[in-house]
Each structure stands twice: as structure tokens, then as C-alpha cells.
C-alpha positions in Angstrom: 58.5 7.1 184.2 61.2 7.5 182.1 61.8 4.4 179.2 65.4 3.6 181.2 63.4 2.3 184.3 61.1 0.2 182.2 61.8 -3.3 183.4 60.7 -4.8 180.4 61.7 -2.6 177.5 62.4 -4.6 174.2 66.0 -5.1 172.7 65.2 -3.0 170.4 64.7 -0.1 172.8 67.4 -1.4 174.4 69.9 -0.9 171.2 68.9 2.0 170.4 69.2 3.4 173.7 72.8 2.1 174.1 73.5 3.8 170.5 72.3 6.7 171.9 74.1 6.3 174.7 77.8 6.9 173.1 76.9 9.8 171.7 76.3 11.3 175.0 78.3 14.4 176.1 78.6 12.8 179.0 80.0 9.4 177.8 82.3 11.3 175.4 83.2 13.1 178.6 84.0 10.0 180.6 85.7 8.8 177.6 88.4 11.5 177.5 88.9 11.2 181.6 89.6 7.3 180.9 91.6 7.9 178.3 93.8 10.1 180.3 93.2 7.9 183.1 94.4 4.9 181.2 97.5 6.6 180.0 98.3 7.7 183.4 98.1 4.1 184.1 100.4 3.0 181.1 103.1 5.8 182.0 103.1 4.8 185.4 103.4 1.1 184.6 106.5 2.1 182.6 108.1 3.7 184.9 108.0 1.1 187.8 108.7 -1.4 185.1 112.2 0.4 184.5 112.8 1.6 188.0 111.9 -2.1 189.0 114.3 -3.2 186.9 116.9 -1.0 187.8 116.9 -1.5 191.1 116.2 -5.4 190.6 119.8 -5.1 188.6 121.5 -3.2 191.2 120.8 -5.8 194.2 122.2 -9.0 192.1 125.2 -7.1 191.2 125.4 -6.0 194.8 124.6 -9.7 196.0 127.5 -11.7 193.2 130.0 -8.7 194.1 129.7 -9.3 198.1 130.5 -13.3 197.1 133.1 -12.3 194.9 134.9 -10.2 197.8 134.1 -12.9 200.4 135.6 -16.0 198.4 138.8 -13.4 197.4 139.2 -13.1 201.2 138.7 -17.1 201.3 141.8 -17.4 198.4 144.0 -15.0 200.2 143.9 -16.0 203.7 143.7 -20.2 202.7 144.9 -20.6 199.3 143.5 -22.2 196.5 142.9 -25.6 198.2 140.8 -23.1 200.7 138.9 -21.6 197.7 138.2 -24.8 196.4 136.6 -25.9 199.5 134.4 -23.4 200.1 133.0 -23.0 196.7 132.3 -27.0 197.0 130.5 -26.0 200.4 128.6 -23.6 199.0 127.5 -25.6 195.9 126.2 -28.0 198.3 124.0 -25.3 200.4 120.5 -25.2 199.5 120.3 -21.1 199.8 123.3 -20.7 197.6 121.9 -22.4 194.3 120.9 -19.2 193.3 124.8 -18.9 192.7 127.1 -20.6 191.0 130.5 -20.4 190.7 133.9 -21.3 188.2 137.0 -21.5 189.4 140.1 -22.1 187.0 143.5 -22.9 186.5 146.2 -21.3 184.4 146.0 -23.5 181.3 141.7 -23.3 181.3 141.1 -26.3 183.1 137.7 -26.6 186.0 138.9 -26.9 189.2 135.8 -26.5 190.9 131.9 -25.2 190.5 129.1 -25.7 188.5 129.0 -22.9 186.0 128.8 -24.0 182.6 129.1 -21.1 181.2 132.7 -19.8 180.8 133.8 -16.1 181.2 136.2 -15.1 178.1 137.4 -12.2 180.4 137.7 -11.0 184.1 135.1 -8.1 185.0 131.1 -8.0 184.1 129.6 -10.1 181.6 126.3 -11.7 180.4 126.4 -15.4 179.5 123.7 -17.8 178.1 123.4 -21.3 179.3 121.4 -24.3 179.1 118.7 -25.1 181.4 118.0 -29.0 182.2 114.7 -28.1 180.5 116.3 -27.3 177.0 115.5 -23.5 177.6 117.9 -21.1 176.8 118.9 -19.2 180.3 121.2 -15.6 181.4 123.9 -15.3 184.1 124.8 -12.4 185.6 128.6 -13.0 185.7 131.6 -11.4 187.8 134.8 -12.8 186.7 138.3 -11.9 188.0 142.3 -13.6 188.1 143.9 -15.1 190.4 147.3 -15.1 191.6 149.1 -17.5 189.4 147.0 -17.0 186.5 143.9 -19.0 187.3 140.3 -17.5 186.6 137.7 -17.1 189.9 133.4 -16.5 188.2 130.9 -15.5 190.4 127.4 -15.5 188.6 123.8 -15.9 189.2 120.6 -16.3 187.0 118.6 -13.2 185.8 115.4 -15.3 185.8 113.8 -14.5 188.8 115.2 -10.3 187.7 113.0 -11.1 184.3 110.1 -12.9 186.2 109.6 -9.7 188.6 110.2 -7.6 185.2 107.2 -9.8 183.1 105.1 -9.2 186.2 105.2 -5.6 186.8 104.2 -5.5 182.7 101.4 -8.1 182.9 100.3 -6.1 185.7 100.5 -3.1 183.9 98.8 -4.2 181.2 95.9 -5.8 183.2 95.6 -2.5 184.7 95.6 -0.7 181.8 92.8 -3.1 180.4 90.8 -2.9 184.0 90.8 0.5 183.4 89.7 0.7 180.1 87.0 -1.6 180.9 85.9 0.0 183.9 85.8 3.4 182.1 83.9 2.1 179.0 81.4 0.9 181.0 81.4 3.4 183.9 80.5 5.6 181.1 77.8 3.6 179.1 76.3 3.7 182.4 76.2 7.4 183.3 75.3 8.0 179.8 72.3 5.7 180.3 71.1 7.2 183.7 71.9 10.7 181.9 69.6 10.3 178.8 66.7 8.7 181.3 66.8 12.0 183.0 66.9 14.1 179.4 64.5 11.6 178.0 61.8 12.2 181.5 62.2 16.2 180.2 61.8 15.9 176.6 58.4 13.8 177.3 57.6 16.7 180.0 58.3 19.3 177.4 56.8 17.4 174.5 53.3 17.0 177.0 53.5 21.0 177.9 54.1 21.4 173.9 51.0 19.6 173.5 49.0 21.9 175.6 48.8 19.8 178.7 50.4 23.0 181.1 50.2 20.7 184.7 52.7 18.7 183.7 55.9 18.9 185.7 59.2 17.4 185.4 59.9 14.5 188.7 62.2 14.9 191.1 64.1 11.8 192.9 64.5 13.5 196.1 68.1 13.0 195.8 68.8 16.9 195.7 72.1 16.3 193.0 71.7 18.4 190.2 69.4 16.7 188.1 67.2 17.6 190.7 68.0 21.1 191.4 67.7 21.3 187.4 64.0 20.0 187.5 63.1 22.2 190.8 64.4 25.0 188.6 62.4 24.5 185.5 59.3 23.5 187.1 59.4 26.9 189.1 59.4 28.1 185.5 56.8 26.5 184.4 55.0 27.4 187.1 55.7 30.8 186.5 55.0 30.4 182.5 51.5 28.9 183.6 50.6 31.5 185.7 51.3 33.7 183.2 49.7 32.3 180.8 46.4 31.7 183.1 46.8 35.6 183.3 46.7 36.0 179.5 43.6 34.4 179.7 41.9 36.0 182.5 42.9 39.1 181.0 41.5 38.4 177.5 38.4 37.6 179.0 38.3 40.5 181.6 39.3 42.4 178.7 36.1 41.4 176.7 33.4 41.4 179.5 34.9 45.1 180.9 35.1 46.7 177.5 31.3 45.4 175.9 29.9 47.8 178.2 31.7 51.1 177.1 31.8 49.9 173.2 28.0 49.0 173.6 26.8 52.3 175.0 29.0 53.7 172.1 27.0 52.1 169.6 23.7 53.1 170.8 24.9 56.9 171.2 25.8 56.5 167.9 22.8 54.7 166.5 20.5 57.4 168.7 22.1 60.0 166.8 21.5 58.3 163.4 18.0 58.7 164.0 18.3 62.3 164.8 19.9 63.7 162.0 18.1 66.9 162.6 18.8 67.7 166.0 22.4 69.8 166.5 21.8 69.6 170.4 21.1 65.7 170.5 24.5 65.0 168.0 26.6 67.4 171.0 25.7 65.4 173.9 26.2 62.2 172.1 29.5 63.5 170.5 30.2 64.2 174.1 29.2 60.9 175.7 30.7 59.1 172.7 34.4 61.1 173.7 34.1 60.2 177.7 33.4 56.4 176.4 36.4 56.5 173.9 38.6 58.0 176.7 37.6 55.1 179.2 39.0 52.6 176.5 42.0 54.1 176.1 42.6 54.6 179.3 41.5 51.1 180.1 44.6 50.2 177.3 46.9 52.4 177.9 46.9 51.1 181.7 46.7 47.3 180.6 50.2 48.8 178.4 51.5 50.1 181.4 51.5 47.1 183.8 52.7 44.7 180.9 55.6 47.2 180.7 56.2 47.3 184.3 56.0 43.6 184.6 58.1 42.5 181.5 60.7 44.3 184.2 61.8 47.1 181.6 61.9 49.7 184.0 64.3 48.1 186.2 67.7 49.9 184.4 66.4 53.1 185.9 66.4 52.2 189.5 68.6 54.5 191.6 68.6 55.9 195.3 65.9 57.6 196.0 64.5 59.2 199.9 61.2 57.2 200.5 60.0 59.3 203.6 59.8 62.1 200.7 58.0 60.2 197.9 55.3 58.9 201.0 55.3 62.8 201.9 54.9 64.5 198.4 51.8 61.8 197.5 49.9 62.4 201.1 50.0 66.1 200.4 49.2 65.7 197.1 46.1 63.7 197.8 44.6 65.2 201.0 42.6 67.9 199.1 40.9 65.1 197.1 40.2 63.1 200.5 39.0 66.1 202.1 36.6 67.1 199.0 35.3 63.7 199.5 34.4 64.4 203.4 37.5 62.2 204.8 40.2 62.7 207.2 43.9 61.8 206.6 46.5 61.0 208.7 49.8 60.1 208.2 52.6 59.1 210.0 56.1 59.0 208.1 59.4 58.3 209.5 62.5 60.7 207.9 65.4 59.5 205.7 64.5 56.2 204.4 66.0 55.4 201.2 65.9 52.6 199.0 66.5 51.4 195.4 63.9 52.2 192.7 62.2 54.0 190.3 60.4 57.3 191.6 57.7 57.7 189.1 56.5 53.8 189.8 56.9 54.1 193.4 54.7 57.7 193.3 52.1 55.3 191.2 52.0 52.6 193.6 51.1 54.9 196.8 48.8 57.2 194.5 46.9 54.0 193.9 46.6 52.5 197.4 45.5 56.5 198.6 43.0 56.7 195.8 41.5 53.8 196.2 41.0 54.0 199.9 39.3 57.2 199.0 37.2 55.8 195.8 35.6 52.6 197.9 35.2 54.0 201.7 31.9 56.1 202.7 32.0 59.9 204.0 33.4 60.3 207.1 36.3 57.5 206.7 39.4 57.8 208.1 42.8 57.0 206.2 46.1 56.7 207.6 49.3 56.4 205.6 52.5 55.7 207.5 56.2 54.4 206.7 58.8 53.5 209.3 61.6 51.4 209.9 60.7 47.9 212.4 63.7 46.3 213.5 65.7 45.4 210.3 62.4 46.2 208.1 61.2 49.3 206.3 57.2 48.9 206.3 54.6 51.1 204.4 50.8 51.0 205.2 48.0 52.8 203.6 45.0 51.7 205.9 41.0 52.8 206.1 38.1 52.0 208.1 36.1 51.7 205.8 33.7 48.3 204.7 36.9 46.7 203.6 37.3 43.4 201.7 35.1 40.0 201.9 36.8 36.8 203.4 38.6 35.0 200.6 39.0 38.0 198.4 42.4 39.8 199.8 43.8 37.6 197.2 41.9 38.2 194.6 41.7 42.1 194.4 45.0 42.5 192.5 43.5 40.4 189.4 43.1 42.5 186.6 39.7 44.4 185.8 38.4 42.4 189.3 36.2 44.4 191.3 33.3 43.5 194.0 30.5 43.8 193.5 29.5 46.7 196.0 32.1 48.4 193.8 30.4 47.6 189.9 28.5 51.2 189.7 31.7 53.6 190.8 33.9 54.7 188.1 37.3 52.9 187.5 38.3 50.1 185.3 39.9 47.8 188.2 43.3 47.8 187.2 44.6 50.0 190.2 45.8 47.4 192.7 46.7 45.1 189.5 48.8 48.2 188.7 50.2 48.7 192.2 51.1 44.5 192.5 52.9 45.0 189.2 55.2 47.8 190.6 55.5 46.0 193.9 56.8 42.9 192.2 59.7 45.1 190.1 60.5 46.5 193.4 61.2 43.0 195.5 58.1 44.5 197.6 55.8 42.6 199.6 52.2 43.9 199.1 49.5 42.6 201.5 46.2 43.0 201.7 44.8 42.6 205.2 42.0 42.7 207.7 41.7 46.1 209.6 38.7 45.4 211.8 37.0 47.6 210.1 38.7 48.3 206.9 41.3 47.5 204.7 45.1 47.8 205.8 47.1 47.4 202.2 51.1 46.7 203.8 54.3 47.1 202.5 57.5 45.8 203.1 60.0 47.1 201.1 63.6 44.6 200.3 66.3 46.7 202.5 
């Protein structure tokens, strides 16, 4: 279990972990989106803060201009005593104490409102007054003459205009804070969860460093990456395992197969040591002594081959090639030997099927499957090769009636150097079928080994 799920990890682990965590692609990652994110936040704050404000503007203006025109219409149609009246009235109304008015005469004196600010000039103005408070207040002002030379002021107080302002930028501000904060530790927190999944790998690679190869990286069943990453490098490991379990089998297949050719080597050679004298006895073991050499080689140069075919060198030279005719040249090729040997063969082979691949492997792979149906069934067997398309399928078979294969062992046949034990005395090194598996795996092909009541039936289905 990864350190980040202990429950009761130490504060140290705890700091350093949390260290670690900031240097985190992925927290540097977050850090950038909230970062963007936050100044996204902060230009968008600015711009409602000014558009806010604009529009704020425009509705007092709108608001102390549409008094303005209402009281002119007042003067006109009843005079100044008229005016006077209704800016009293109006004074005294509870929804109109957002306004405040000024009227004057010619020679500057108040004839009626409650402005104490005065205009200097008719048209738009800012003024400062005193609140009751002792603070220090704005009007939005609208002054204009009258006929006769007196002064009419419409105005009203910006405070609630710079209340709605300072809210919009405290909000912004908070927001831009939230954000920051949310990011910060958003981040520290994927960070975390990311290092305990790169921590629950390095202690899975560190174990498979130390030799112990069954170890396997743990999945959460929650099919997000981090899983699909572990499925992906346990299927690796699994393959890096088996291949190394291979290595090992072959090493010691290698070891038990060759001590019998190297040790009948040694005592032709040591027989002939003791006959110096005899030019006939040093021929025949010179002889015997070449056929043993050749089985090595051969037993090497084959273990070469299949380590070359399955390091998947040979892949660059696939191209389209007519399977019915590979299938037909091989048959023909081998139906002397299997008549020499006193069996029939019969084949069956459907025209024009091509695939992708490499014609000297594929000629291999059926050469190996024909020979040894002919090398490990008793006179008189029958062998049938045949190729055809089923349904959406192209399927191979090289089958025999012979003793076939033990329960269990269908498996086990394409192993390297593994042969039964009816099979110990006949020539061969073992390494056909390990040699046609090999090629079969390059290919994408499917190679079975199956029951064929009697006999073996070796199938192949070939990747359309």
C-alpha cells in the first residue's frame, strides 16, 4: 500500500511528502491553469467593475435629469411659487430623499431645498458635502437658470453608485483569493494522490529490481489512467517474466541437451588417444566426432534463428505473398520423404489466399509441422495438410493419425529442446515446433495443438 494511504504516517513523512509534492509536474501544472484561471477572474472582475460603474453612472444621471425636466415643467406651467411647492413636497417624501434639490433667487439667496452644496454654474457638476456623521460625501449635481435669473440644482448622492462599485471589487477580490486558494490546494492534492500512485510503482519496480519478478503494480478498479498505466506495465512485466523464465529454461535445456553430444565427443576422442596406431579407428572417430560437431551447431544455429525471429527482426520484410502456393510448393516438396517413410499424404488447399508475411518463415513453419508429423508417426500413417477460407477466417491444418500427444502436453511441446519421452531415441534437437511457435507469433498466427482422435491436428489461423 502506497505511504499516502498510511493512516498513521509521521509528520515527518508527512513534510516531506508535501515538499515533494510542489515539485510535481502535476502541481506545477495545476499551478499554471490557476494562475490563468485567477487572472481570468481578475480581468473579468475589472471589467464588470467598470461596466458596473458605467452603467451605475448613466441611470443617476438619467434619474436627476428626468427630475430636472419634471420640476422645469412644474416652473413653467405654475411659477416659482409652484416650484417652490413642489420641491418642499418632495423634500418631505420619504422615496425622494435620495434627492435633493436648491432652488435660488437672482441675488444668491435659498428659496427652497436642502442642498448644501451650491452649484457655481448651471450644467453637470460634482460637489462634496458634509454628512451628519462628519464624513466627507459626493453629489451628482444638475444645475440650470431660471427665468429671471434665479438658479434651479437637482442632485443626488453617489454613495450608494460607490457602495455597488466597492462591492463588485471586494467581490472580485474574494474571488480572486477563492480561487487562488482553491487552486493551491486542488493542486497539493492531485499532486499527493499523483506521487502515491508513482511512489506504489517505484516500490513495484524497486521489488522487481531486487529479483522478486511476481510482483505487480495494483490497480484500483477505477479504469482512469493510472489504471490503464498499471494494466499496461504489468502485461509487460508479465511478458518480461516469461521471458525471462524462458532464458532460464533454455539455459538449462541448453546444458542437459548438449552433455550428451559434447560427452560422446570426448570419449571418441579419448578412444582415439589410446589408438594412436590404428588409421582406420582415428577415421570413424574423426567421422563420428564431425556428425556430433554438426548436431551442435545445428542445435545453435537454430536456437540463433528463433531468437532472431522472435526479437521481431524479420518483420520489415513482410509483403503480399499467395498462401495456397507456399502450402502447395512445401506438400510437393515433402511427399517423397513421406512416401520413403511408408506414409500417405493428402492435402486439401483452397486457391488464391494471400496474406502479409515473410515467405521463407512461412515455408519454415509448414516444413516443420510436415516433418514432424512424418519424424514421430509409425509406417502406414496418414497426413493431411489443408488451407481454406471458414467464414471470415483463413485456417491451415497439418494433421496425422498417428499416437499423438499425452493429456496436458499440447502446451508444452512448443518449449524449447522439450520432447516426450517416446520421442528421446529419434534424431532431432526439439526445437521444431519451438521454431514454428516463434514464426507463428511474428505472423499474428494462432498455432494450436489439438486432439485428433487418433493423432495430432497442429491448426492455424492466420490474422486476415
Amino acid at each position: 500500500m502506497p505511504s499516502s494511504f498510511i493512516p498513521f504516517a509521521g509528520p515527518g513523512i508527512r513534510f516531506v511528502r508535501l515538499t515533494s509534492a510542489f515539485r510535481t509536474a502535476t502541481f506545477r501544472l495545476v499551478a499554471v491553469y490557476v494562475l490563468i484561471f485567477a487572472a481570468s477572474v481578475a480581468v473579468l472582475g475589472l471589467i464588470l467593475f467598470w461596466i458596473t460603474g458605467v452603467a451605475l453612472e448613466h441611470q443617476l444621471n438619467r434619474q436627476v435629469e428626468r427630475e430636472m425636466a419634471r420640476l422645469h415643467a412644474s416652473f413653467h406651467s405654475t411659477g416659482l411659487e409652484g416650484l417652490l411647492q413642489a420641491i418642499n413636497e418632495r423634500d418631505g417624501w420619504r422615496q425622494a430623499k435620495r434627492l435633493v434639490y436648491l432652488v435660488r433667487d437672482a441675488s444668491g439667496n435659498r428659496l427652497a431645498g436642502t442642498m448644501s452644496a451650491v452649484p457655481t454654474r448651471p450644467g453637470w457638476s460634482e460637489l462634496k458635502f458634509e454628512e451628519p456623521s462628519g464624513e466627507v460625501g459626493h453629489l451628482r449635481v444638475v444645475a440650470a437658470e431660471l427665468d429671471g435669473g434665479g438658479l434651479l440644482a437637482v442632485g443626488k448622492s453617489t454613495e450608494p453608485f460607490e457602495d455597488m462599485r466597492t462591492a463588485i471589487l471586494n467581490a472580485s477580490v474574494a474571488a480572486f483569493g477563492a480561487v487562488l486558494v482553491v487552486g493551491i490546494v486542488g493542486g497539493l492534492g492531485l499532486s499527493m494522490l499523483f506521487l502515491g500512485h508513482v511512489e506504489t510503482m517505484t516500490r513495484t519496480a524497486e521489488a522487481i529490481i531486487a529479483g522478486d519478478l511476481s510482483q505487480r503494480i495494483p490497480t484500483r478498479g477505477t479504469n482512469d489512467d493510472f489504471d490503464r498505466l498499471a494494466r499496461t506495465l504489468n502485461r509487460m512485466l508479465d511478458r518480461i517474466a516469461d521471458l525471462i523464465n524462458s532464458l532460464k529454461q533454455v539455459s538449462s535445456d541448453v546444458a542437459h541437451d548438449l552433455r550428451t553430444p559434447l560427452s560422446r565427443l570426448r570419449q571418441e576422442l579419448e578412444a582415439a588417444q589410446h589408438h594412436l596406431g590404428s588409421p582406420g579407428r582415428h577415421e570413424a572417430v574423426l567421422t563420428s566426432a564431425i556428425a556430433n560437431v554438426d548436431e551442435i551447431l545445428a542445435t545453435f544455429s537454430a536456437l540463433l534463428r528463433i531468437a532472431q525471429i522472435g526479437a521481431g527482426t524479420r518483420r520489415a520484410g513482410f509483403q503480399e505473398l499467395d498462401l495456397s502456393t507456399i502450402f502447395t510448393t512445401v506438400v510437393d516438396a515433402f511427399a517423397p520423404a513421406a512416401e520413403d517413410a511408408n506414409k500417405s499424404m493428402r492435402d486439401e488447399i483452397m486457391p488464391n489466399i494471400r496474406i502479409n508475411g515473410d515467405r521463407e518463415l512461412l515455408i519454415q513453419l509448414l516444413a516443420n509441422l510436415i516433418e514432424n508429423a512424418i519424424s514421430h508417426t509409425p509406417d502406414g500413417a496418414r497426413i493431411e495438410v489443408w488451407l481454406r477460407r471458414e467464414d471470415d477466417r483463413i485456417v491451415g491444418c497439418v494433421a496425422d493419425n498417428g499416437p499423438g500427444v499425452p493429456a496436458g502436453e499440447s502446451e508444452r511441446i512448443f518449449r524449447r529442446f522439450y520432447r516426450l519421452e517416446r520421442s528421446r531415441s529419434s534424431p532431432g534437437s526439439g526445437l521444431g515446433l519451438s521454431m514454428a511457435a516463434a514464426i507463428s507469433e511474428l505472423h499474428g498466427i494462432k498455432l494450436d495443438a489439438r486432439d485428433n482422435s487418433p493423432g495430432l491436428r497442429m491448426v492455424l489461423n492466420f490474422p486476415v
